[in-house]
C-alpha positions in Angstrom: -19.0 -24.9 40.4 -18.3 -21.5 40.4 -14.6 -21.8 39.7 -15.4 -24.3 36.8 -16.9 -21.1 34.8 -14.6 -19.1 35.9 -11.9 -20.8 34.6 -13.9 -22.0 31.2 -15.2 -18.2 30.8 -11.7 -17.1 30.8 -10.1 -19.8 28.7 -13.3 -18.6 26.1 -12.5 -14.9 26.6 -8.4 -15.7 25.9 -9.4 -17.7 23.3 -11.8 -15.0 21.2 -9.3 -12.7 22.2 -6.6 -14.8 20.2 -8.9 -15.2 17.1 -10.1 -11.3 17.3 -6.0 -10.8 16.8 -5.1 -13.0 14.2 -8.3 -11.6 12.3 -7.1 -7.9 12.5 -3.6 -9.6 11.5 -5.0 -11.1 8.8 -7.3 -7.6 7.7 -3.8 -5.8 7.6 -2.2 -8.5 5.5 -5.1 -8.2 2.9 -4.5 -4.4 3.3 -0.8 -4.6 2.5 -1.7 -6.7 -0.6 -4.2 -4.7 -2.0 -2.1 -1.6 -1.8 1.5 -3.6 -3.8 -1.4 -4.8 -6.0 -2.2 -1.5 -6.6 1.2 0.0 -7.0 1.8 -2.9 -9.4 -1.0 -1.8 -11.6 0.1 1.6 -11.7 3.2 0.6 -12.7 2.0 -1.6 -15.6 -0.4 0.7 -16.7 1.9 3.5 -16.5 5.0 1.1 -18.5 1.8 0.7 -20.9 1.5 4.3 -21.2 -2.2 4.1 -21.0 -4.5 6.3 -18.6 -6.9 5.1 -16.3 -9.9 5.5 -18.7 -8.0 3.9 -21.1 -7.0 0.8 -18.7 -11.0 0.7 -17.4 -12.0 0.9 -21.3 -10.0 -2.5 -22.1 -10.9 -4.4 -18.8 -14.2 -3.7 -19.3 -14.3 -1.6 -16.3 -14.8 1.9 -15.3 -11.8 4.6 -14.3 -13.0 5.0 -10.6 -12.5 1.5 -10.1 -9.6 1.2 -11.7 -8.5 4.7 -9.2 -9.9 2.6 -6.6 -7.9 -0.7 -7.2 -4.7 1.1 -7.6 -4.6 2.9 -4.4 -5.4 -0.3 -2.9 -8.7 0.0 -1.4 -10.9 -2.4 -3.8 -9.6 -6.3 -4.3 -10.0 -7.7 -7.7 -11.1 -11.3 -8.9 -9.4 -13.4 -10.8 -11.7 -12.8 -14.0 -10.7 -9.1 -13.5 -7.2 -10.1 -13.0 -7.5 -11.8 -16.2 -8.9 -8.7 -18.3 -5.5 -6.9 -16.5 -3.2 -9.3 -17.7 -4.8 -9.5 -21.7 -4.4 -5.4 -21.3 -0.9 -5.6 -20.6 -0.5 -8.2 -23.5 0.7 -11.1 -20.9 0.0 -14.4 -20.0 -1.7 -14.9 -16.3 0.8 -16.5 -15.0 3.3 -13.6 -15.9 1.3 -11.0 -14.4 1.5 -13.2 -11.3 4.8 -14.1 -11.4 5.8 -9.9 -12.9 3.5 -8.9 -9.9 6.0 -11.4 -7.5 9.1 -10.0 -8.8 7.5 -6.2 -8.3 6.9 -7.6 -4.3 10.5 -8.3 -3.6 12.0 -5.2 -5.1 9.6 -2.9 -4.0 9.5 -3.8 -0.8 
């Protein structure tokens, strides 16, 4: 008996040991996103010649989020994703794919 919960309380501790991995695997992936999201805004706001009041003003937004987003620490929706692309005069589905493009040669 006491080598069956042994064995099951290890298997339970290797497998919450897995999943507490790929979660902090997962953390630094959103991380790494949210900072190239950021630098892609900059960019594109920046190419826009527009500040970061200016950029917050047309979103509907203010500039310490917009600060905030750009050096990757805040994660936008997609409705505020939307207001981004209408400021930068593009399509959704440009910004994605301009935002794609951005990825691979700013890597």
């Amino acid at each position: 008996m006491f080598l069956n919960i042994t064995i099951y309380g290890y298997i339970l501790f290797k497998f919450l040991q897995d999943f507490a991995l790929k979660m902090k695997a997962k953390s630094k992936d959103k991380e790494y996103f949210n900072k190239r999201f950021g630098a892609f805004v900059k960019h594109k706001r920046m190419e826009h010649s527009l500040t970061q009041v200016g950029l917050a003003d047309m979103v509907g937004n203010n500039f310490q989020n917009i600060s905030r987003l750009e050096r990757g620490e805040y994660a936008p929706t997609l409705f505020w994703i939307k207001n981004l692309a209408e400021a930068f005069e593009i399509s959704l589905s440009d910004l994605i794919l301009q935002f794609e493009k951005f990825q691979t040669k700013n890597k």
